[in-house]
C-alpha positions in Angstrom: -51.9 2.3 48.0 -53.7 -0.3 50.0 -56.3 -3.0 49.1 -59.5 -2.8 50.6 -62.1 -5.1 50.6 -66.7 -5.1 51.5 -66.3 -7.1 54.5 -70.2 -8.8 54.2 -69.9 -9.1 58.7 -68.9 -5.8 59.3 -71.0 -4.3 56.1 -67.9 -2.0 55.7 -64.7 -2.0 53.2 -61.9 -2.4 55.3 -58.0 -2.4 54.5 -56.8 -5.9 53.8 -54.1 -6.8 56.5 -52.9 -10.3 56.5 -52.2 -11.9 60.0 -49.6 -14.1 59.1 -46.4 -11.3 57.5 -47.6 -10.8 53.9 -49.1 -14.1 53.3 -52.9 -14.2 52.7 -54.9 -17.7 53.9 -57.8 -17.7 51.9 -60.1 -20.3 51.5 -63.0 -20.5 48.6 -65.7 -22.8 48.5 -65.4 -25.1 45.2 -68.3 -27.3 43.3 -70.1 -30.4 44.5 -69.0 -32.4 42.1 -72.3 -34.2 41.0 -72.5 -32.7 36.9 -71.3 -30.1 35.2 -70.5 -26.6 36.7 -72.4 -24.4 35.5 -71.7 -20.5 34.7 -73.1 -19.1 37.8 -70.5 -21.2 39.7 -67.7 -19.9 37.0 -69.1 -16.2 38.0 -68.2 -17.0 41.3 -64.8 -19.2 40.6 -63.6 -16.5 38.2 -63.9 -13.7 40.9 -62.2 -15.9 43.2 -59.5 -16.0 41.0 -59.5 -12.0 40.4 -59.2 -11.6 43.9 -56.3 -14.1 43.9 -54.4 -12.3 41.3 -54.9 -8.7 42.8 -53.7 -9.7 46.2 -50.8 -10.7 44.7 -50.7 -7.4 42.4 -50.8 -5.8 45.5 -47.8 -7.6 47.2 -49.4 -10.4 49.0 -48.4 -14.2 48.7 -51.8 -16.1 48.8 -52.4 -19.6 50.6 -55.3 -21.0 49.2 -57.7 -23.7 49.9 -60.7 -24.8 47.5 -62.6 -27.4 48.9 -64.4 -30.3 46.3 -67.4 -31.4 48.1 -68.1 -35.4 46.9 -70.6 -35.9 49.7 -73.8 -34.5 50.1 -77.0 -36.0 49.0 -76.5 -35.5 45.3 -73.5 -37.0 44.6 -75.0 -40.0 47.2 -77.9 -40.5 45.1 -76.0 -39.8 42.1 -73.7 -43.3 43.2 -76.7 -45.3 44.4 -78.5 -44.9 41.3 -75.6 -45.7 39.3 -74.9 -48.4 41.8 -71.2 -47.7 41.4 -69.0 -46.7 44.0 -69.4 -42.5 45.6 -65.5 -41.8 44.2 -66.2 -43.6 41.2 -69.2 -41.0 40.3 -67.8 -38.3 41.4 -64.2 -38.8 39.5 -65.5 -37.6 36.0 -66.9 -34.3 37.3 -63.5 -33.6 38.9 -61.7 -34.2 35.8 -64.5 -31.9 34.2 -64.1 -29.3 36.6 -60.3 -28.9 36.4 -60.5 -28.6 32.9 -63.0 -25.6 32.9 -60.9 -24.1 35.4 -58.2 -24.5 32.9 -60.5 -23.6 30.0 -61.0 -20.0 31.5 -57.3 -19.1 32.5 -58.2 -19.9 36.8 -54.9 -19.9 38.7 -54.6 -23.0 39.9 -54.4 -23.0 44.1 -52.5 -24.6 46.7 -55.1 -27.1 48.1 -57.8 -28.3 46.6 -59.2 -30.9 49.4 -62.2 -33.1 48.9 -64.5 -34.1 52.1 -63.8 -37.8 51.8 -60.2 -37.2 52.7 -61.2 -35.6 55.4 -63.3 -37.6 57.8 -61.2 -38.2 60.5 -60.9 -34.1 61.0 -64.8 -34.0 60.8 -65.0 -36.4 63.6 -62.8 -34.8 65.7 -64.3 -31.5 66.0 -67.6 -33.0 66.5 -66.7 -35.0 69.7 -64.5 -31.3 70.7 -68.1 -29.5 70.3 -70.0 -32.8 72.1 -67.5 -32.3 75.3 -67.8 -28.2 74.9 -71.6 -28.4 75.1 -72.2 -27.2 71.7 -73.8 -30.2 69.9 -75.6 -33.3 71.4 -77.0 -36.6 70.0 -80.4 -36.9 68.9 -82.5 -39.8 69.5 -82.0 -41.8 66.1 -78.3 -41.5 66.3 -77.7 -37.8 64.5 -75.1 -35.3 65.8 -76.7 -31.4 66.1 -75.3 -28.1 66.5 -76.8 -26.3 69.7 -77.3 -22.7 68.4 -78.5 -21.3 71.5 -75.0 -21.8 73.1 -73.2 -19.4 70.7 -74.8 -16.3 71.3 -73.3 -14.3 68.1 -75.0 -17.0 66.0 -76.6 -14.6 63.1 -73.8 -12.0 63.4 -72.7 -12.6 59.1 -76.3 -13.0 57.9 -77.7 -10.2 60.4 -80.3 -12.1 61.2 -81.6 -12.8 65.1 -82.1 -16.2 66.0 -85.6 -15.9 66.5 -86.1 -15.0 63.1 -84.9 -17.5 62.1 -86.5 -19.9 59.8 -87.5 -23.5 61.0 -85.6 -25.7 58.4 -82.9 -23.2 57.9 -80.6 -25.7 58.9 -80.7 -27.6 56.1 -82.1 -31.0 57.1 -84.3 -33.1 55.9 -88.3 -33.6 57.6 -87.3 -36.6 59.7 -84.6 -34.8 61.4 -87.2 -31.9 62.7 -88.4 -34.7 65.1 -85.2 -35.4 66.0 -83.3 -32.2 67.3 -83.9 -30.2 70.7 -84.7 -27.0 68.3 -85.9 -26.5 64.8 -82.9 -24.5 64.3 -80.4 -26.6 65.3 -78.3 -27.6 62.4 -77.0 -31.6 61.7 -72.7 -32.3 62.4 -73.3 -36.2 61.5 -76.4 -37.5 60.1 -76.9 -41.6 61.2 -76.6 -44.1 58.7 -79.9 -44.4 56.8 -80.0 -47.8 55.2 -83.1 -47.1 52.7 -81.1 -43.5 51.7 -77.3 -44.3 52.0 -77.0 -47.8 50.7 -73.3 -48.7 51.1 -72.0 -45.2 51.5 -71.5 -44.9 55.1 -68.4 -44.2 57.3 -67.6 -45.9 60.8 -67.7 -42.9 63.9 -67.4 -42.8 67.7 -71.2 -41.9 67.1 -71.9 -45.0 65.0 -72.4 -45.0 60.8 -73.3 -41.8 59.1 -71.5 -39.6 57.3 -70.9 -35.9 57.8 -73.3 -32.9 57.7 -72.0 -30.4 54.7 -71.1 -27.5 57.2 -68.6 -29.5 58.8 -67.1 -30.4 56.0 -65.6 -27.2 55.3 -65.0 -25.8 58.8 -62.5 -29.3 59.0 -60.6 -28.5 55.6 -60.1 -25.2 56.3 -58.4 -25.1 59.8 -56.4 -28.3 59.2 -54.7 -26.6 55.9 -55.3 -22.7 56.8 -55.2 -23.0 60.5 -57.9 -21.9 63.3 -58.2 -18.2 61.8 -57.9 -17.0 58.7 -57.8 -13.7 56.7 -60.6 -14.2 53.5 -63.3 -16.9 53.1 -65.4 -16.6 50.0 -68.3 -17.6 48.2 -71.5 -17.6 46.7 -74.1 -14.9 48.3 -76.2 -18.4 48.3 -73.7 -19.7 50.8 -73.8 -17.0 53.6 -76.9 -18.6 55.3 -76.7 -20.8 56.6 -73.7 -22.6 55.4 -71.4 -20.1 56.4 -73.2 -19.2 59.5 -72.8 -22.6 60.4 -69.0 -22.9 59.9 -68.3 -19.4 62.2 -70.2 -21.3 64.8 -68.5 -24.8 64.9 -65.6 -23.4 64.1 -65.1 -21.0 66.8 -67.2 -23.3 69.2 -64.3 -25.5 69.0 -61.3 -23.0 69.0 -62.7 -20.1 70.6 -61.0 -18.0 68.4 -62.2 -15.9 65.1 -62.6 -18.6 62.6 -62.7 -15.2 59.1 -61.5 -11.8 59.4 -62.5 -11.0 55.8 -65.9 -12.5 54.5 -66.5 -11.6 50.7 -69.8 -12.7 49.1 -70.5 -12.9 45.1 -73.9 -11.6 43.8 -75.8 -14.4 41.8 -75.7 -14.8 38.1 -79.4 -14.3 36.0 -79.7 -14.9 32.7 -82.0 -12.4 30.8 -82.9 -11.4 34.1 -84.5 -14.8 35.1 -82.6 -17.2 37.5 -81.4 -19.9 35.8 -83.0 -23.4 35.4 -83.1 -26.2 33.1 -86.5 -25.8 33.1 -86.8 -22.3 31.6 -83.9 -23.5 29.1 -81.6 -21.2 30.2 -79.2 -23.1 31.5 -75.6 -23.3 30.4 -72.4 -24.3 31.9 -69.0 -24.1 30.5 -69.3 -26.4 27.9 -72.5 -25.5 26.4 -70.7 -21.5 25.8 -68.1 -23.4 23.7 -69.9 -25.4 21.9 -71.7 -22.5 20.6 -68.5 -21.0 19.2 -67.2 -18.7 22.2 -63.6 -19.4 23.5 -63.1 -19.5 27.6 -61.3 -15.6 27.4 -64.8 -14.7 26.0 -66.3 -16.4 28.9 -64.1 -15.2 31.3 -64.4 -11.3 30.1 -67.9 -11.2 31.0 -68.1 -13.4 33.9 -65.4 -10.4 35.3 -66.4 -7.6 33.9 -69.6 -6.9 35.9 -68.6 -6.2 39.8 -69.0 -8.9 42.2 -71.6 -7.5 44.7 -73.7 -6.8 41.9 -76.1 -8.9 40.0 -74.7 -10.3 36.8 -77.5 -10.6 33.9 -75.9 -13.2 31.6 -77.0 -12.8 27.8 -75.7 -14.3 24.5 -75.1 -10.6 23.2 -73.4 -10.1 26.3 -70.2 -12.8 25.0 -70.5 -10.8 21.5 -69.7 -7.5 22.8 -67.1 -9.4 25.2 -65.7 -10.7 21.4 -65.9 -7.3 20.0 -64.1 -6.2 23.3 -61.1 -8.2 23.6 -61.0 -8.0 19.6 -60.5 -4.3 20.1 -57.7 -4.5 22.5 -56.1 -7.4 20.6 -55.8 -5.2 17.1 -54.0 -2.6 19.1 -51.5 -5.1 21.0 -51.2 -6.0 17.0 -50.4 -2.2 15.7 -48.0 -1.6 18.6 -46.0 -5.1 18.2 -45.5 -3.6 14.5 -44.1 -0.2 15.0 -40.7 -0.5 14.3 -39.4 3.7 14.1 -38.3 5.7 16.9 -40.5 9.0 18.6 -38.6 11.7 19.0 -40.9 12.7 21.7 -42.4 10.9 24.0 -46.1 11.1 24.0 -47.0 8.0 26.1 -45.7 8.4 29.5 -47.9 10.4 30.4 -51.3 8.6 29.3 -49.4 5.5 30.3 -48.4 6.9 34.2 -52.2 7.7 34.1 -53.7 4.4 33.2 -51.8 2.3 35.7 -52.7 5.1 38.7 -56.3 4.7 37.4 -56.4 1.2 37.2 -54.5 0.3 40.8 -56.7 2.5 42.1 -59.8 1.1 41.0 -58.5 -2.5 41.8 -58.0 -1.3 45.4 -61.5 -0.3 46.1 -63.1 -3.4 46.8 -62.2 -4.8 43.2 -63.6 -2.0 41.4 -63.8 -3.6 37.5 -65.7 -1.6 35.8 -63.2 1.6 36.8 -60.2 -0.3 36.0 -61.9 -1.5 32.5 -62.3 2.1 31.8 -59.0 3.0 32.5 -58.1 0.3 30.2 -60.6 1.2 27.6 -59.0 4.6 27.6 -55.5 4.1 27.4 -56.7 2.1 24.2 -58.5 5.0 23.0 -55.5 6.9 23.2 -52.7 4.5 22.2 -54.8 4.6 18.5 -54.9 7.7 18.8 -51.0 8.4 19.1 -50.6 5.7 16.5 -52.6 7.2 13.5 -50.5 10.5 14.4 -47.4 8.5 14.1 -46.4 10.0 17.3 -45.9 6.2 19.2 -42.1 4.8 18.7 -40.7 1.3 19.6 -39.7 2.3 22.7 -43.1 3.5 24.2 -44.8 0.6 22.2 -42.9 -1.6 24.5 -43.8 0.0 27.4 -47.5 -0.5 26.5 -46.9 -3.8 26.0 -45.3 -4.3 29.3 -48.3 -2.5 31.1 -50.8 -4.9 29.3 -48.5 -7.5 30.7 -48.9 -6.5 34.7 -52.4 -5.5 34.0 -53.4 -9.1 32.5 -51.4 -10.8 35.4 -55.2 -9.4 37.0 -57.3 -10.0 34.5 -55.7 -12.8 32.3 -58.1 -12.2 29.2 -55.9 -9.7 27.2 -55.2 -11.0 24.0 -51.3 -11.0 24.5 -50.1 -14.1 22.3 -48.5 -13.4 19.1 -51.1 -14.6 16.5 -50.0 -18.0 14.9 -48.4 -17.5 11.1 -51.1 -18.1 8.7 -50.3 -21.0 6.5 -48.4 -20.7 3.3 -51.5 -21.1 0.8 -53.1 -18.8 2.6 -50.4 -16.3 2.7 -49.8 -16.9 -1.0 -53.6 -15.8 -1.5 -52.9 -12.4 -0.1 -50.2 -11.7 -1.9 -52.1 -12.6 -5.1 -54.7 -10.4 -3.5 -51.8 -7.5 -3.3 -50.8 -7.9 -6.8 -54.2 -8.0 -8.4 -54.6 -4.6 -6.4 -51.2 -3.0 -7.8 -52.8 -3.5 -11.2 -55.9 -2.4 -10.4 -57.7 -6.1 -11.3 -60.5 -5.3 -9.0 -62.3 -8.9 -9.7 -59.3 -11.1 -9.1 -58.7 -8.8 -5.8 -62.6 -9.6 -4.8 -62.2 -13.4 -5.5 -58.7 -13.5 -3.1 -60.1 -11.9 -0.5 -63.1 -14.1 -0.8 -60.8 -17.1 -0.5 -59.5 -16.0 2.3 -62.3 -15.2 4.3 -63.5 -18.9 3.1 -60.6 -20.3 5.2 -61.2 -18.0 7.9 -59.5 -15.0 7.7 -60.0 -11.1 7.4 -58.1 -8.8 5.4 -57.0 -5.2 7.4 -55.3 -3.1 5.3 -52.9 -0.6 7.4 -50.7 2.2 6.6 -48.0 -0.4 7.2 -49.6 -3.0 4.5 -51.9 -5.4 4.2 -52.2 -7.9 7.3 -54.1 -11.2 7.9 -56.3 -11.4 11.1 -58.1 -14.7 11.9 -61.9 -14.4 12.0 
């Protein structure tokens, strides 16, 4: 069975075949690290990370570069008006950003560079496309990309270059006076002394610092070479930004820069884009604070398919709860049968599921197929156990599927539950023995205690069990 993927160049799902033996160079683009991500970026970070983990379901190895941007014009006049240094401002967001990665169970990759390490690289392919013809200096000391000399410039966004909007680029009013077209977009912007303050780097082309499309096009071939298989992103990034990197890129190799391009739809909440103004906006934090755990989060960040809209809503985490909770209490049933089958009723369903669900993960990523198969292999797991037709052995092989399945998805609920405390053990057993003798009140008032201290009663045919609220 082979993976294949929407290619947003080609507008087609092609097979996934990586250049390089079976090893996949991928390359993502990460957070400017000014505040706090924010969910819409953790829709786009946790797909990244689906498509990580089925690439490697499917065989692959996986290279992978995430880039940390620390310069643009935020985090610059995030440093000036703090009048600290731009690494000093930037540090706590890093920190923040690698703990909501760990937070919502993202593989961690193999490169994660940051633009300030990576001038030098910047400057060099900018004096490659100076002597190549591509980009030229403007009169106040700026670096621009020529468009006009790369005549496939448009072919991600499908867009001709004569439609193209006049500040699509990207740069500020100034620089319109500045550049030989409107649409020409900046490589190095000149030192600004009223805007920049003391964040400036030395160049061949005097102080500046680098545009944000460079930036990327630099990291990427000096850790993933001059062509790679898979860039993603945001659908917010494929014009211009990545329109830009396919044309600096291959301006200075001459070679295709992305085989695969894969594009995530935006994130609304209650169907409205988000703001701070409109008060709907949330990031990580503000989820957790509210009582939802990052598996929660990461459930329905997933569970909607990535070329299509995601419509974030508060009931959307509770049904995510409810979800997981679902799959959890079976995990729980089959981790207690202890007798043998003397038929075996699961291969089949089981043989089934796993079909359905590599299937589904091979059509472009197809979630909400392989949550379905899920949903019913559930559905009949239950139903084998109330029959008392499901033995140790086939328990185990459940399990072991929910193991290579959550190697993709890495939000089942597959952690033995912690032991409750003693007290609160010794509560249900008072609960038990009030029942054996039929003391209804004392049962009421145990069971009450219990669910003061967090904790739900579920009686089964195997006994009553404690399940934490």
């Amino acid at each position: 069975m082979r993976l294949k993927l929407y290619n947003t160049e080609t507008r087609e799902k092609e097979e996934v075949v990586a250049k390089h033996a079976n090893q996949i160079r991928m390359y993502t683009c990460g957070p400017t690290i000014y505040a706090f991500a924010h969910i819409g970026n953790f829709r786009t970070y946790v797909f990244e990370d689906l498509l990580r983990r089925t690439l490697q379901f499917f065989g692959f190895s996986v290279e992978q570069a995430m880039n940390l941007t620390d310069i643009d014009d935020k985090t610059i006049r995030g440093a000036i008006a703090k009048k600290i240094a731009l690494n000093a401002y930037t540090e706590p967001y890093r920190i923040a950003f690698f703990e909501d990665m760990k937070t919502l169970s993202i593989q961690p990759v193999e490169h994660y560079p940051a633009a300030t390490a990576y001038i030098p690289e910047m400057i060099h392919l900018i004096e490659i496309l100076l002597k190549k013809g591509f980009a030229y200096k403007g009169d106040r000391g700026s670096i621009y990309y020529k468009i006009k000399q790369f005549p496939s410039y448009g072919r991600l966004s499908h867009l001709a270059l004569e439609d193209l909007k006049v500040n699509a680029s990207g740069a500020n009013e100034a620089d319109e006076y500045d550049k030989e077209n409107a649409s020409d977009f900046v490589l190095w912007k000149a030192y600004d002394p009223e805007c920049d303050h003391h964040i400036y780097w030395e160049s061949p082309f005097g102080r500046g610092r680098p545009g944000w499309h460079i930036e990327c096009s630099a990291m990427a071939m000096k850790l993933l070479g001059a062509s790679i298989d898979i860039h993603c992103g945001g659908i917010d990034n494929l014009f211009p930004h990545h329109e830009n990197e396919i044309a600096q890129s291959e301006g200075c190799t001459g070679c295709r820069f992305v085989r695969y391009w894969v594009h995530v739809e935006h994130l609304l909440v209650d169907h409205k884009k988000m703001s701070k103004s409109l008060g709907n906006f949330y990031t990580l934090r503000d989820l957790l604070h509210k009582g939802y755990t990052g598996q929660e989060v990461r459930y329905l960040l997933l569970s909607t398919h990535y070329r299509t809209q995601l419509n974030f809503q508060m009931a959307g985490l509770d049904a995510a709860r409810s979800s997981l909770q679902r799959i959890g209490d079976l995990i729980q049933r089959l981790r207690e049968i202890r007798t043998f089958s003397a038929a075996d009723y699961a291969t089949g369903p089981l043989e089934r599921a796993a079909l359905l669900f590599k299937t589904a993960l091979a059509d472009d990523l197809n979630i909400s197929s392989a949550l379905a198969a899920l949903f019913d292999l559930v559905r009949e797991l239950n139903a084998l156990c109330d029959e008392q037709k499901l033995g140790v052995q086939e328990a185990g092989k459940a399990l072991e599927l929910f193991k290579q399945w959550d190697a993709v998805l890495a939000v089942l609920p597959l952690q033995a539950p912690e032991e409750a405390p003693e007290e609160v053990r010794a509560l249900l057993e008072k609960r038990e023995e009030a029942r054996r003798q039929k003391n209804f009140s004392v049962s009421d008032a145990m069971r009450d205690a219990l669910l003061a201290r967090g904790y739900l009663i579920e009686d089964t045919p195997q006994g009553a069990r404690l399940k934490k609220r």
